[in-house]
VODO-709060 format. One record per residue (C-alpha): residue in one letter; x, y negated, z negated. Coordinates in steps of 0.25 Angstrom, whole numbers, plus 5000, padded with zeros to 4 digits. Layout:
residues N
AXYZ ...
//
This chain:
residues 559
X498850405076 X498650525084 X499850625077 X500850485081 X501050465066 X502150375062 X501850245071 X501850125067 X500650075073 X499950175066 X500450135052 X500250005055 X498850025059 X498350095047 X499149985037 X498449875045 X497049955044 X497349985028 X497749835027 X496349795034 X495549875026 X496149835013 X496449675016 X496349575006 X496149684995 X497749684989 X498749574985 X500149554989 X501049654983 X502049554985 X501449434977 X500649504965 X499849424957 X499949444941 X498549504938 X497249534942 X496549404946 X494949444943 X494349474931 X493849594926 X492549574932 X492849544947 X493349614957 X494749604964 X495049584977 X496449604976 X497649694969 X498249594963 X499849614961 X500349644950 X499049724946 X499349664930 X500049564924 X500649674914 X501249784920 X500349904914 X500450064915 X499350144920 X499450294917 X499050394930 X498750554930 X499250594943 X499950744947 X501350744952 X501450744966 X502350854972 X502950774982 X503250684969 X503850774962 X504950814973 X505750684968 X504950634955 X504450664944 X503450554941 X502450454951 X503250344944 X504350374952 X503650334964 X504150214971 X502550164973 X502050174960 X503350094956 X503150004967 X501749994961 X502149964948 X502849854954 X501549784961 X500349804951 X501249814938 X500649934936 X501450064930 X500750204932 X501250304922 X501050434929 X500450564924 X500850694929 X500450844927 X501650914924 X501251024935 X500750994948 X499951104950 X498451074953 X497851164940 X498851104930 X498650974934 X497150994933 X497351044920 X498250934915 X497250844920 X496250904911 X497050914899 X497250754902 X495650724903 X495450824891 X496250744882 X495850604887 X497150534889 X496950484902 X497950404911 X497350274917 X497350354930 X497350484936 X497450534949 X496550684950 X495550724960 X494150714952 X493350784962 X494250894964 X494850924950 X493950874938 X492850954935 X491650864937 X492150784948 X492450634947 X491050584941 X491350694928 X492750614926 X492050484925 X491050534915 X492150594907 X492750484906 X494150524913 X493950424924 X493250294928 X492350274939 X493050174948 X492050084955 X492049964946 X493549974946 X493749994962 X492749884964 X493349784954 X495049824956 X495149894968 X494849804981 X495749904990 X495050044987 X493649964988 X494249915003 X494550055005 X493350125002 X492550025009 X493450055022 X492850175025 X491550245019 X492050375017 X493050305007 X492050264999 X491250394999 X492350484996 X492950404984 X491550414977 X490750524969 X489350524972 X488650424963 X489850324969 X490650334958 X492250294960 X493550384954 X494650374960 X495550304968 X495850384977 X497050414988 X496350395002 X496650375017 X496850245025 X495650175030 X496050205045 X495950365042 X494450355039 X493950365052 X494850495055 X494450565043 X493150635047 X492850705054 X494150715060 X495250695050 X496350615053 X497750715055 X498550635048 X497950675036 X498050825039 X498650875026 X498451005025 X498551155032 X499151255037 X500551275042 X501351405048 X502751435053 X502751385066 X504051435072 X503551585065 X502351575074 X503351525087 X504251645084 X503151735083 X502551685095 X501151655086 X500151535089 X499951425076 X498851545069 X497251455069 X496151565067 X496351665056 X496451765065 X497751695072 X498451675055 X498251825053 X499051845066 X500051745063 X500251795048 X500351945052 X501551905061 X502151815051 X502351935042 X502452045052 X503651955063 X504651905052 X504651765058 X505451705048 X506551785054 X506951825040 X506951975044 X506252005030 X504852005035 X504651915022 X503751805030 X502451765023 X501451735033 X500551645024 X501151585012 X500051505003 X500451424992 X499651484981 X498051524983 X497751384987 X498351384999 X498051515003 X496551485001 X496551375011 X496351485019 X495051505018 X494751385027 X494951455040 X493651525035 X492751385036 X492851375020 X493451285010 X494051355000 X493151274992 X491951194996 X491651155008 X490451115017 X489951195030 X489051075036 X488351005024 X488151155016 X489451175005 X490151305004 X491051334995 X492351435003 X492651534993 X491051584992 X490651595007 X490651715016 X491851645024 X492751665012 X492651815011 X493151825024 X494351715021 X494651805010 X494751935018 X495651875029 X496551815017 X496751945010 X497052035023 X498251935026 X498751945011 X498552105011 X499452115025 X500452005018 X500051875025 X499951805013 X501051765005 X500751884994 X501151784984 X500251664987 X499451664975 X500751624967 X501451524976 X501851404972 X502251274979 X503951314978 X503651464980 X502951434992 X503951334998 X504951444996 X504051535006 X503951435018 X505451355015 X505951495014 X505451525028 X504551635023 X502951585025 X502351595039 X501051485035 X500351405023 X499551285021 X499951155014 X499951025016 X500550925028 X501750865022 X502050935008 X502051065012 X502051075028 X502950965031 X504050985019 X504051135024 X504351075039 X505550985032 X506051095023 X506151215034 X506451145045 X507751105038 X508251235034 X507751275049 X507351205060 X506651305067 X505651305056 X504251265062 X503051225054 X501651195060 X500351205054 X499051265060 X497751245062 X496651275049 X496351425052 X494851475056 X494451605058 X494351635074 X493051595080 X492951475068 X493551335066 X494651255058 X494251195046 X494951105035 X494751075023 X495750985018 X494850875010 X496250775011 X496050765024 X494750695026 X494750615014 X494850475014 X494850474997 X494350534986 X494450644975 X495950624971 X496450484967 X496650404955 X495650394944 X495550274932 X495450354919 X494450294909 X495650274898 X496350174907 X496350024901 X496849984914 X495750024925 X495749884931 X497149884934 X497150044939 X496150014949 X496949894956 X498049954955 X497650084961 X496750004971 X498149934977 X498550084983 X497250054991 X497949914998 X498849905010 X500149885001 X499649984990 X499450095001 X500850065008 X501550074994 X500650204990 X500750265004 X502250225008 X502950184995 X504050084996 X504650005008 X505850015010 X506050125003 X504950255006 X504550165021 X504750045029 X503849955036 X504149965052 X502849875061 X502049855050 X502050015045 X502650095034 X503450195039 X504250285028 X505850285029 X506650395029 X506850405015 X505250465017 X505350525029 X506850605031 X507150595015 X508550615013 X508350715001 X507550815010 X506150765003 X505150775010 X504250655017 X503150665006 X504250684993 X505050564998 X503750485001 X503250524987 X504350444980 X503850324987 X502450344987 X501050414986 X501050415001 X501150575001 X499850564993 X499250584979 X498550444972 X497850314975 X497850244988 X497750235004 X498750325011 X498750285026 X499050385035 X500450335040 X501250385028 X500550525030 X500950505046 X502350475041 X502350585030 X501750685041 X503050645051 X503550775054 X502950825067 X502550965061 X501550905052 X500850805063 X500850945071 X500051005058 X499250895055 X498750905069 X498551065069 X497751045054 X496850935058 X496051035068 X495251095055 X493851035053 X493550965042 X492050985044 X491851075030 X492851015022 X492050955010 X492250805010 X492950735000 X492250644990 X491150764985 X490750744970 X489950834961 X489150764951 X489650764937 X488650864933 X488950934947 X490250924944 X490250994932 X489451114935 X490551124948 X491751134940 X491151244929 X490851314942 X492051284951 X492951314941 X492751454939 X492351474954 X493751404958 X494551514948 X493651634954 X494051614967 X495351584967 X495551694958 X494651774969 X495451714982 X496651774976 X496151904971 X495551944986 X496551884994 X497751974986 X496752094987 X496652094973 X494852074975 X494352154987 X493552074998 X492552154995 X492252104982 X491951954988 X490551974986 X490851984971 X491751864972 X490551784979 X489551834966 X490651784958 X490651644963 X489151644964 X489051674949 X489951564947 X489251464952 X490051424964 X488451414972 X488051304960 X489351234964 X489251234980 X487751174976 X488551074969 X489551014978 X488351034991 X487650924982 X488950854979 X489350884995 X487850825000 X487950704990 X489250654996 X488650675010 X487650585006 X488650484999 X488450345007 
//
């Protein structure tokens, strides 16, 4: 691959490894048999196709999809899950928050659990987001384990986890218990995701106004010490040109991004390891000194003043509007629209990203848990009111074959890509849409190929979707942070673990969020830290580092 993305060979190669790895598991797509051949009590070898003899409708809890939502209004619009529909004779009635903000899909979420209607399937991270973890679903009774299922109905995700140890390890809680199916990385990305991930699948970082930094005659900022100095002039030089001095050096879209910071410090702004020994950012010495810088550059007007409030159309007004020097976001949504949208009102506009800040005398560090995954956490859960587990679990297990993950990944032929040597390659309709959308919103009305759900996503389509030669620059620059504290994926509580972690985590989590605001707008002095660290003690947040140590060492020792 080697930053030559886009060759046939290469697509080519990873289809053919894909296929190798899955061979004999699916049928034809093109002569579908009608019904399952085994019985309830054998295991299938095959996806057979049509998935029933009766077309049936499966029910499915998933949030909307931003890049959706540019051109649709619900997942059934898609051309793949009509395209699906066609194959397995199965229709999915989506479910969708009416917001797509984190907290109120969260909260919509829970009202769902609380009342005990479930959907057959729900897509929601059950590490992350469900207090108790995966294992406390399961005892609650929202979801099922899935090993009986996955060993029975799904041939393609057992070939997958078998293809790579890590697979394996990362889709399962401790006590080897099964939830999700989960979206994951093609078998040929195993080797290149750890140490060393692979920078294809760079998705995050940070990203600065290039042609600013030329016109100033500034070097791209790496240490702290080199951001402070390219912000001053930023604010100070009027590089916009606008002659209004209204530039804003560093434009965060809302506190999270802004706390994203705190990595150049060697912390997470959560937990984290340091060797085998668990830390937890916001309660280490390291932080105070994150903070201090943090709060200097919004007292001298370095930091949009208004970044606690941003949202996602406010801030696209700051950088669109040729007003915001650097921020962080993600590869193609944010990074690679921006290049689309600037460059044509202006040309001139450059975009580039830099390296993850450290503080002089340190080192880069990453923490982006997407990048060296291979699956877990987020996928697609069986809820225990579905009457059709059986028929969910083959026809989520078909995104895991060679022709599920071309349909999932690509979308339609003929319409969203063609096949050119024996490799998809997306067509212009994608690529250089004639209504100005860009690659991801036109892929999103073919596929899941800008990510979200259940299946294998190869690394061509996000070569193809990363096209633009800014972003292979980026991808390139962000790849240069270690990834040796970043805690791995895959880490479970115990349900008893778990609950004692969210009764703790959840006021520590308001307290200081509340508290990274309050200090950074000078609103809570620096020297009232120590009070802040007695705070967080009182809390619990120690009990809770104890907690995921013992969850952190257990996954260690996972075999």
């Amino acid at each position: 691959m080697n930053g030559k993305f886009g060759k046939a060979s290469s697509f080519a190669l990873s289809f053919a490894l894909l296929a190798s790895v899955f061979s004999g598991c699916t049928s034809n797509a093109t002569q579908p048999t009608s019904s399952p051949q085994k019985t309830e009590a054998e295991s299938i070898t095959s996806i057979p196709l049509p998935i029933v003899s009766k077309p049936i409708t499966l029910k499915m809890f998933v949030a909307m999809d931003a890049k959706v939502a540019a051109t649709m209004k619900n997942y059934n619009e898609i051309a793949v899950f009509k395209e699906l529909e066609k194959r397995t004779g199965i229709h999915i009635d989506f479910i969708h928050p009416a917001s797509m903000d984190a907290a109120a899909i969260k909260e919509q979420f829970n009202l769902m659990v609380a009342s005990g209607d479930l959907p057959d399937l729900i897509y929601y991270n059950f590490i992350n987001d469900f207090n108790g973890g995966p294992n406390k679903a399961i005892k609650d009774g929202v979801i099922m384990p899935l090993n009986d299922l996955i060993d029975k109905y799904s041939p393609n995700l057992k070939k997958f986890m078998s293809s790579d140890p890590r697979a394996d390890k990362q889709m399962r809680t401790d006590d080897g218990t099964l939830y999700v199916y989960p979206e994951a990385q093609s078998p040929d990305q195993f080797a290149k995701v750890n140490p060393n991930p692979n920078p294809a699948f760079q998705t995050f970082g940070w990203q600065i106004r290039q042609d600013w930094l030329e016109k100033l005659n500034l070097k791209s900022p790496e240490t702290i010490e080199d951001w402070y100095e390219v912000l001053k002039a930023f604010k100070t030089k009027n590089p916009s040109g606008s002659g209004k001095n209204d530039e804003i050096p560093l434009a965060p879209k809302g506190a999270g991004d802004l706390q994203n910071w705190v990595r150049a410090w060697g912390i997470n702004y959560g937990f984290y390891h340091d060797g085998n020994t668990v830390k937890f950012g916001p309660y280490t010495p390291e932080y105070v000194e994150a903070l201090t810088t943090l709060a200097k550059w919004y007292k001298e007007g370095l930091i949009d003043p208004d970044f606690g409030l941003t949202d996602a159309k406010q801030f696209d007004a700051k950088v669109v509007g040729n007003r915001a020097g650097a921020w962080t976001g993600s590869t193609s949504g944010t990074f690679g629209r921006f290049v689309q949208l600037m460059k044509a009102k202006d040309p001139t506009v450059k975009l580039l990203g830099t390296v993850p800040p450290y503080v002089k005398g340190t080192k880069s560090y990453n923490f982006n848990i997407d990048e060296i995954k291979v699956a877990n956490g987020g996928g697609i859960a069986i809820s225990t009111k579905s009457k059709y587990a059986k028929e969910a679990a083959m026809w989520l297990d078909y995104g895991y074959s060679p022709e599920g993950s071309l349909l999932h990944t690509f979308g339609i032929e003929g319409e969203s890509y063609k096949m050119v040597n024996g490799s998809p390659q997306l067509l212009p309709e994608v690529t250089n849409n004639p209504k100005g959308l860009s690659i991801d919103e036109a892929l999103s009305k073919y596929s899941r190929g800008s990510g979200g759900l259940a299946f294998v996503m190869t690394p061509e389509i996000w070569h193809q979707r990363m096209s633009l030669p800014e972003q292979q620059q980026i991808i390139g620059l962000w790849k240069e942070g270690s990834y040796d504290r970043t805690m791995p994926p895959g880490v479970t509580p115990t349900v008893e673990e778990s609950t004692k972690m969210a009764s703790i985590m959840s006021s520590v989590n308001t307290y200081k969020d509340e508290q990274f605001l309050k200090i950074v707008m000078g609103q809570t002095p620096i020297s009232e830290f120590d009070n802040y660290m007695k705070t967080l003690k009182g809390m619990g947040i120690e009990d809770a580092i104890k907690i995921q140590q013992a969850s952190y060492d257990r996954y260690m020792s996972r075999k």
